[in-house]
Phi, psi and omega in degrees: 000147181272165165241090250243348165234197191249162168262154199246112179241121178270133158251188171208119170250116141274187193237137136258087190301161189279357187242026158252153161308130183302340204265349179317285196317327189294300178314309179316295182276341166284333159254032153274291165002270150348288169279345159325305188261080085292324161297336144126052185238151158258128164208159213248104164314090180278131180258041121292059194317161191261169106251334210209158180308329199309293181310300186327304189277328167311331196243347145309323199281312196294276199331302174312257195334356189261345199083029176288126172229028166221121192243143171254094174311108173251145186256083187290347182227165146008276186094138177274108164344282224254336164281315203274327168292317177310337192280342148321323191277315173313278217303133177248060171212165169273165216203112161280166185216133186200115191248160194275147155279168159305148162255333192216155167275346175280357203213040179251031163225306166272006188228015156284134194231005162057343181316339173303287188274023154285332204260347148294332182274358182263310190287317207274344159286293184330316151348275171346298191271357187079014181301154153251166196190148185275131156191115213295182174303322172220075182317351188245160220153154179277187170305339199266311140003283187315299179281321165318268146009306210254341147343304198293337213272331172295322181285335156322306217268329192290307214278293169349286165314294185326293222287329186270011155240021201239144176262082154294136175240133180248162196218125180046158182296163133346128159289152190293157191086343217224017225254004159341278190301356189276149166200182181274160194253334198297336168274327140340287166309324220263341179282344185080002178282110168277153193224128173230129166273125174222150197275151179288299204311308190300338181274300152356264163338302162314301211278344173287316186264036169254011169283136220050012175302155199268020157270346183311299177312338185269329174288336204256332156305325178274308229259340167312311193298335178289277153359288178057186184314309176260018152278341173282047192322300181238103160324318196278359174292302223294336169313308185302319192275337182304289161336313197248346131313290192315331187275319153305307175281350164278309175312313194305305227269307187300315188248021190267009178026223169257059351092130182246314204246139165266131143199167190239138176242130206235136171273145191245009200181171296351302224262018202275300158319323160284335185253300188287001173060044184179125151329154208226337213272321169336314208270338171314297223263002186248343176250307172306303186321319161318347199095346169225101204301166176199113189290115193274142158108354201053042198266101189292317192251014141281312190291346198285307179315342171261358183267327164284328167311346182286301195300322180321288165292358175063006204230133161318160170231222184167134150275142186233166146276138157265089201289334176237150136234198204279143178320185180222358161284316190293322178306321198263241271283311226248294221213359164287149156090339181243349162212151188249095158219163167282164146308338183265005157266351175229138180224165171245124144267143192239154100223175182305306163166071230238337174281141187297137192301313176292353179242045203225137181317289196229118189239144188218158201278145134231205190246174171260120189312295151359289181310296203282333179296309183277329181225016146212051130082045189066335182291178178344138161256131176258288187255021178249342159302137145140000146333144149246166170204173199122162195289162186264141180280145192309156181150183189278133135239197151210135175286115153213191186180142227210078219216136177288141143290161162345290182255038143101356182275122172297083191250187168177161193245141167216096172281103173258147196228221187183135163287090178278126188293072173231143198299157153311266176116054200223194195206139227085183168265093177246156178207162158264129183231167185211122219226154173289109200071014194310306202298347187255343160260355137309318196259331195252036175221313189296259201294304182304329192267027177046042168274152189290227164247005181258149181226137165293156166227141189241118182270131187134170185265103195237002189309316161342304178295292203335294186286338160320314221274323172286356172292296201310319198276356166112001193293117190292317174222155184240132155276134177239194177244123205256144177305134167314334174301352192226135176258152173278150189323289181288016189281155161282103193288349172281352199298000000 
């Protein structure tokens, strides 16, 4: 299996300013230390304390040489302005800023450590210099604090590492008619995102010439057992998609150039299906589990999007359309009276069968209906096989995206909900969600801010990271789904 996201080996350098005693700070960071590994955590002790620029580069050299690549700068004191904003600028990972609260009321003169207000003279030179930098919602804290901060901090730091080594390779434009999901690239490079455009004739080619190859049996052996019995509608499928995993994790391995992580926006229709004689989508939901999403429809700022959803959660995502909404019979059978949302709070996401077998109740290879509609005339289905499909399981997730506008602006959305364990009665890899207020964020956030209809999904509740980590890359606006009490620019107050 590849390994597709990065691991967060955390360090800590403190700070110390020259007119506080040195050993507060010392002190200070050893029992973050300390209480870190009581959590069964790691994190790598630089014993440099900072006071001068001087120091700043001995304890940048040390943390690197320990292999770190995300750091926490701690103020156990005051802190020097200007050494401690530089271990940002060098150090080449993302870097929390985190300060000791006091410990005792018995101890405020020589046990005074001034970081509370250090940590205003720490944001506002990091201003200055134009650095980024992590600083939590209330940056100051005992150790146990501390270790809270760096829990948030980490899944942050993973997407950060990710984002800043990741390659999308895309395979054919947009299908016509489709053209939701096209955006500009440009914001990618601004993101620090590498991109290789490649023609379907290219993939075509790959996947042609891996006919015998000799892993097939073993991919077409894992994806039965993944499967089981009753998931394995067509057997006689899995060699042709086993052929087309291979092809894909070869291309990734032949192109990530230099470059460490991979993912894909692959076109999945019109023509795909007919010339490779399969849905694409099994092995899509077999690659995102793996860690490397691979987006349908060539949706270049869906795959960024699911990608960030990995590294967040360590986890599969998925993309869905946000697609339907719920009958208002089903609503009154199923979920009035048993949850407290409206209707206009649950809506069904859909794709064709593209989410990963663990984050599906009970999932089976079938065809896609759409398709079989469109390219072989409702009949016997063939090469319109290869779906996954099945309800999506129930739990807490968040709907977001991370999206170029038309002219090139970088925006992004972040909802958190829940999947509710209520039957579809549909077809495809689907669920019922139910997002707090959904009908007022589809239309003055969905609709007004022109997103498209694909949305990431993460399962958990993560808006939290989420909105961290888009603070951090400069994104001007993250829109959520706001309490009936805060009306939207454009919301009509009279409504």
């Amino acid at each position: 299996m590849m390994k597709n996201i990065p691991d967060v080996k955390l360090g800590v350098i403190a700070v110390s300013r020259d007119c506080f005693v040195i050993s507060l700070s010392e002190r200070r960071r050893q029992a973050v230390v300390e209480a870190y590994a009581s959590r069964g955590r790691q994190i790598y002790e630089c014993k440099i304390t900072v006071e001068n620029e001087k120091d700043a580069m001995r304890a940048i050299e040390d943390v690197k040489a320990a292999g770190c690549n995300a750091l926490l700068v701690f103020l156990g004191n005051f802190g020097p302005e200007t050494p401690e904003t530089l271990i940002a600028k060098y150090f080449s990972g993302p870097v929390l800023y985190a300060a000791a609260a006091e410990e005792s009321g018995d101890d405020l003169i020589n046990g005074r450590g001034d970081a509370y207000c250090g940590m205003l003279n720490c944001s506002y030179n990091l201003g200055l210099r134009k650095l980024k930098a992590v600083i939590p919602e209330y940056p100051v804290g005992t150790p146990e604090e501390i270790c809270d901060m760096l829990d948030d901090f980490v899944p942050v730091a993973r997407a950060i590492i990710g984002l800043s080594s990741l390659k999308i390779i895309t395979f054919g434009p947009r299908p016509q008619d489709f053209f939701a999901c096209n955006a500009p690239i440009k914001g990618l490079y601004e993101l620090g995102v590498e991109i290789q455009e490649n023609s379907e004739l290219d993939l075509l080619v790959a996947y042609k010439a891996h006919a015998g190859d000799e892993r097939i049996p073993d991919v077409v052996a894992d994806m039965a057992a993944e499967l089981g019995h009753k998931g394995n509608q067509y057997p006689s499928l899995l060699p042709r998609m086993a052929q087309f995993e291979l092809t894909l994790l070869d291309w990734a391995e032949e192109n990530r150039g230099a470059r460490q992580y991979v993912v894909f926006a692959d076109k999945c229709w019109p023509a795909f299906p007919k010339e490779f004689g399969f849905e694409p989508c099994y092995v899509n939901s077999r690659l995102a589990a793996k860690g490397i999403p691979v987006a349908c429809e060539v949706d270049i700022y869906g795959a960024l999007s699911e990608y960030i959803g990995t590294c967040i959660t360590g986890s599969p995502v998925t993309l869905l359309d946000i697609n339907n909404s719920v009958p208002a019979d089903l609503f009154r059978q199923e979920i009035e009276g048993k949850f407290n949302y409206t209707l206009k709070d649950t809506f069904m996401a859909f794709h064709c069968g593209n989410t990963p077998l663990c984050c599906l109740r009970e999932g089976a290879i079938k065809f896609q209906l759409i398709q079989n509609r469109l390219l072989e005339n409702g009949g016997e289905p063939d090469f319109t096989r290869g779906t996954l499909e099945g309800d999506i399981a129930s739990g807490d997730i968040t709907f977001f995206r991370l999206q170029s506008t038309a002219e090139g602006a970088l925006r992004a959305y972040i909802a958190q909900g829940e999947v509710l364990p209520v039957a579809t009665r549909s077809f495809g890899g689907i669920g019922v969600f139910a997002i707090p207020e959904m009908g007022r964020f589809y239309r003055h956030v969905l609709i007004s801010k022109r997103y498209p209809h694909h949305g990431a999904v993460a399962f958990g509740h993560v808006g939290r990271a989420l909105y961290t980590l888009f603070d951090y890359l400069g994104i001007p606006e993250v829109d959520f789904n706001q309490p009936k009490s805060m009306l939207y620019r454009d919301e009509n107050p009279f409504a």
